[in-house]
N, C-alpha and C positions, 0 to 999 in steps of 0.2 A: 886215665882217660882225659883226652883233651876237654877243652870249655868248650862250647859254641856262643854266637851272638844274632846270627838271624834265622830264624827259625820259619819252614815254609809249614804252613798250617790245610790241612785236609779235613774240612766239616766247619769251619768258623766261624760261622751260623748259624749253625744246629743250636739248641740245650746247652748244651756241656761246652759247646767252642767258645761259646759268646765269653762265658766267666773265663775261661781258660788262658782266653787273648788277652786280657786283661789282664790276669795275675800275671803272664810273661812280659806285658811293656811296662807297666805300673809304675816302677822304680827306672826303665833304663834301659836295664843291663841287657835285656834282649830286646828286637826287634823283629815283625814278624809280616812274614808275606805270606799272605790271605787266600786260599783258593774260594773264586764264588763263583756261579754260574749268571749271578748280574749283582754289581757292583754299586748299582742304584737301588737295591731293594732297603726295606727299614731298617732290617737286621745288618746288615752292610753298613749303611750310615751310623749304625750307631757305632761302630767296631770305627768308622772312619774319623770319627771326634780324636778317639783315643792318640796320642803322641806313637808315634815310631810303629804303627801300621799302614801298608800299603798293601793291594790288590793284585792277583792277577785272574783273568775271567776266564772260564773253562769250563773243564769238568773231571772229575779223577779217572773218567774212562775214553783218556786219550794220550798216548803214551808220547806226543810231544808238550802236551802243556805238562805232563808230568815232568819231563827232562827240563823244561824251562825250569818250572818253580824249583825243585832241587838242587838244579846246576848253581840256582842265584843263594843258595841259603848251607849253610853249615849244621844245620839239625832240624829235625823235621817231625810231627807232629801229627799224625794218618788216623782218622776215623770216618772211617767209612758209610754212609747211609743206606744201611740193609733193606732198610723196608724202601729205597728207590731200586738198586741194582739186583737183590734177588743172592739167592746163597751162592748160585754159582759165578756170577757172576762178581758178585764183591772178593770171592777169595782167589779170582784169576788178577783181580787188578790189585787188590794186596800184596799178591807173589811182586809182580810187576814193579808197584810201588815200594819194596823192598830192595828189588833188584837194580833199580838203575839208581835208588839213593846211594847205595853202596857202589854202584858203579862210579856216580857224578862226584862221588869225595863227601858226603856229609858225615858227619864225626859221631853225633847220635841219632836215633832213631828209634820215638815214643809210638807204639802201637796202641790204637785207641781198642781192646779188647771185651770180651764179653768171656763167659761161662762157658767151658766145652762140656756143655750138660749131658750130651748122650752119652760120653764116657765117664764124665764121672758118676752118672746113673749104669755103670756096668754094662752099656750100650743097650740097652732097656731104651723100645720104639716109643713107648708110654713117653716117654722124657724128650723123643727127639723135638728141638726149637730151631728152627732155622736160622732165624738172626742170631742165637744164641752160639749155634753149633757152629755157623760158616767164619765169625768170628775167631773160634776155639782153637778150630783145628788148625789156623793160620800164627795165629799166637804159638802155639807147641810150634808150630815150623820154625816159625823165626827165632826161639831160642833155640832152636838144636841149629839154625845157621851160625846164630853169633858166637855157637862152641867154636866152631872153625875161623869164621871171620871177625870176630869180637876185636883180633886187634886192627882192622880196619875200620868198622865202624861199632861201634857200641851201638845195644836195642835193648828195650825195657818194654815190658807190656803193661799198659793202666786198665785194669780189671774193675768194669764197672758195675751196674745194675739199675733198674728203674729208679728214678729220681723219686725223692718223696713230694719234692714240687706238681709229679704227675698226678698223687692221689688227692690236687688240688685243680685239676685241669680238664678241661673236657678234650676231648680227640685223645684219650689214653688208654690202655689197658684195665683202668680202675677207676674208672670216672665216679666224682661225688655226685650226687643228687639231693635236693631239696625232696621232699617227701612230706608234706604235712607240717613242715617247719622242721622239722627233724632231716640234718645230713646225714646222707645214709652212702654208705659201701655194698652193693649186692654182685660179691667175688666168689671164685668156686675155691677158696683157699680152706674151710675147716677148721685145723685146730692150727695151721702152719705158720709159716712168720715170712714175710716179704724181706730182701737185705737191701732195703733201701738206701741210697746214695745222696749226698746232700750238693748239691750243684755250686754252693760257695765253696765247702772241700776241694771239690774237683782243681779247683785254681790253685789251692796252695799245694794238695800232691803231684801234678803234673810240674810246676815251678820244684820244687823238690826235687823231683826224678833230674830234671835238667841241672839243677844248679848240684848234685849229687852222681856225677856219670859212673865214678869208679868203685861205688856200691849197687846202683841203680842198673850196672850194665849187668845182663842177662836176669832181670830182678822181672817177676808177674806180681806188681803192685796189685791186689787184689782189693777194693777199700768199700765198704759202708757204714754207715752210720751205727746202726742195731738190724738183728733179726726184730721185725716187724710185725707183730698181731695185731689184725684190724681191729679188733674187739681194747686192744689196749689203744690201738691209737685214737678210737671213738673216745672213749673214754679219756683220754689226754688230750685232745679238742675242748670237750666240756669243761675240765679241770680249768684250761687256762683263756680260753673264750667266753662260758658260760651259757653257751650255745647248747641246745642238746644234738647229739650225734647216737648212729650204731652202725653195728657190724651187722650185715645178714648175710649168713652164709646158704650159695646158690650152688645148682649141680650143673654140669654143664652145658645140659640143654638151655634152661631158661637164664643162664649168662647168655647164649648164643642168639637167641630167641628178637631180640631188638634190632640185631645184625642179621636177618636171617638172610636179607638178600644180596649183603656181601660177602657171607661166611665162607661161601665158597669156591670166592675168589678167589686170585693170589694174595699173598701178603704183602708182597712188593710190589709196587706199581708197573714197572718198568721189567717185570719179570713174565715169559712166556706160558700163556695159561695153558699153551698143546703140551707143555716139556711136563713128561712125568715124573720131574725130580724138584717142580716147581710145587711148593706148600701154600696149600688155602690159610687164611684166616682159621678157619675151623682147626685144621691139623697142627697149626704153629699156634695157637695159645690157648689148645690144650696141654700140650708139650709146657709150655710155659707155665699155667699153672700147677701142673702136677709136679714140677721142681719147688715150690715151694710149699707146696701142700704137703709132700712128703721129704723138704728137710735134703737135699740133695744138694744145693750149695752151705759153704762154709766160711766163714772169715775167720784172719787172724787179730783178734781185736785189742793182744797188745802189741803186735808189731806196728797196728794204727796207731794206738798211743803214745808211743816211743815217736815216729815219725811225725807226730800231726798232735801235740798235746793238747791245742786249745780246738781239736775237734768238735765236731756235734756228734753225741754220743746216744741220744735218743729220738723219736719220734716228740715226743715232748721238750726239749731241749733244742727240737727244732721250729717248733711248732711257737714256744717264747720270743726265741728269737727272732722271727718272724712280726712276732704279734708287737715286740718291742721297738723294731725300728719303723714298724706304720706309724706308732705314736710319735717317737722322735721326728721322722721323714714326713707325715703328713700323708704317705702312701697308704693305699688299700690295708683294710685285715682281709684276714682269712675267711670271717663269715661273707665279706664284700667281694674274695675273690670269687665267693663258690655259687654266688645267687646266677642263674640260668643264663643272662643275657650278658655278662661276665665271661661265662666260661664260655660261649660261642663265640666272641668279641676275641677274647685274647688267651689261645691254645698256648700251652707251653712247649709243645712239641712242631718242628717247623714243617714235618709232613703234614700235620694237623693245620697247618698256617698254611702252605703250601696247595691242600686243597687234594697230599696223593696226585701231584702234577709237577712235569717236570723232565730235560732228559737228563742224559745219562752224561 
């Protein structure tokens, strides 16, 4: 497989893009053009500091800024923001974003992926997730394209999952709470394990995937840290902060119960609340938890090792690390990320930043 050197990036703001853009200019060797929808926001400015990035302003759901940024770039980098465009909508402009990068000549082709949880839950409706599933089934597509077109363009899919940064965030799925002085977890998860993703990782497997094509082509990089137990990472909090922490495990009513008057909404912003294929909050992370509740994804955690030796391998391992460059950098800890006026101040998720506003 041939090298690439400019890479057009799809989410570069998000979570996951920020560290991502970074691992690929750091050294050089790549350079990388930006899709944002405004090029003056903070997340942009910070990505604009960086050596050998530039911007182009848009959005993924336009099929000529699509053909620009592509035409201009040799590899290309697509993750999609589910919870703005909605499941069907994300996997029509995936197709699309597939189709004319292979059209326009770019050589590889990283798909920012999620979990095809309803099948690998045996299509069991219990398990269906929308941002999980519209993700999925798009990823299976794209390796069964690159069976045939592989020698045209190479594609690799980076298989991701909630960040553990999220179980430090508010506007997430699992937000901490202050309780009495005690951070507390109140998840419908049980005895189950979260596969948490470490957002530094992200940067050196996606750098990998690229600087690696002729392994990496047709490859579903699948990666996180550990399977995840609240009750253990309470307790791995404590161990290395001194803080006290717990897990309480909730059923899904009174998870639901704080949200009631969004619940049954859509999950995506930008997604039609008439279209009866469009998933409420309520419907999408149920689905959500009950994949992890009942063990329905899996990793390969020495194929990580082998790739990624100096990985972060635990919730606690992350949790250090963490805790050790506030002291060196002078930066927050983790009890200071989690106190209330913290976590409304600065979400780690940019829908969370964003406000759930925004088009398409």
């Amino acid at each position: 497989m041939p090298n690439v050197s400019r890479i057009f990036v799809i989410g570069a703001s998000g979570a996951q893009g920020l560290p991502v853009v970074r691992g690929l200019v750091e050294d050089g060797r790549y350079s990388v053009l930006a899709l944002t929808r405004d090029a003056g926001s903070a997340r942009a400015r910070s990505l604009a500091s960086l050596m050998g990035v530039s911007f182009l302003e848009g959005t993924f759901a336009d099929e000529i800024t699509l053909r620009e940024g592509l035409r201009a770039c040799d590899g290309a980098f697509v993750n999609i923001d589910g919870f703005n465009a909605g499941e069907k909508t994300e996997m029509y402009w995936a197709i699309r974003a597939y189709e004319i990068a292979l059209e326009e000549g770019v050589k590889f082709f990283v798909y920012g992926n999620l979990d095809y949880t309803l099948k690998k839950a045996g299509y069991r409706s219990m398990f269906r997730t929308g941002h999980y599933d519209g993700k999925g089934r798009i990823g299976e597509w794209i390796l069964d394209q690159t069976r045939t077109n592989g020698d045209r363009m190479g594609a690799a899919l980076f298989t991701t999952g909630p960040y553990m940064e999220m179980a430090f965030s508010g506007g997430t799925p699992m937000p901490p709470r202050l309780e009495d002085g005690v951070l507390t977890w109140r998840v419908p998860l049980g005895e189950g394990a979260v596969a948490h993703v470490a957002l530094d990782d992200c940067a050196y497997y996606v750098r990998w995937l690229f600087d690696n094509p002729a392994r990496a082509n047709g490859m579903d990089l699948e990666v996180a840290i550990e399977h995840v137990r609240y009750a253990d990472l309470a307790a791995a909090f404590e161990r290395v902060t001194g803080h006290p922490a717990r897990y309480v495990d909730t059923d899904l009513e009174t998870y639901f119960a704080p949200i009631r008057a969004v619940a049954d909404q859509p999950a995506a912003y930008n997604a039609d609340p008439a279209d009866k294929s469009t998933m409420s909050f309520r419907e999408n992370f149920t689905g959500f938890w009950n994949q992890w509740k009942h063990g329905i994804i899996t990793r390969d955690y020495k194929l990580l090792d082998e790739i990624h030796p100096g990985r972060i391998r635990s919730a606690e391992d992350w949790i250090r690390r963490w805790e050790q460059r506030a002291k060196e950098e002078g930066t927050e800890t983790l009890w200071e990320r989690v106190q209330p006026e913290t976590l409304v101040r600065r979400p780690i998720l940019k829908l969370s930043e964003d406000r759930r506003q925004g088009r398409l």
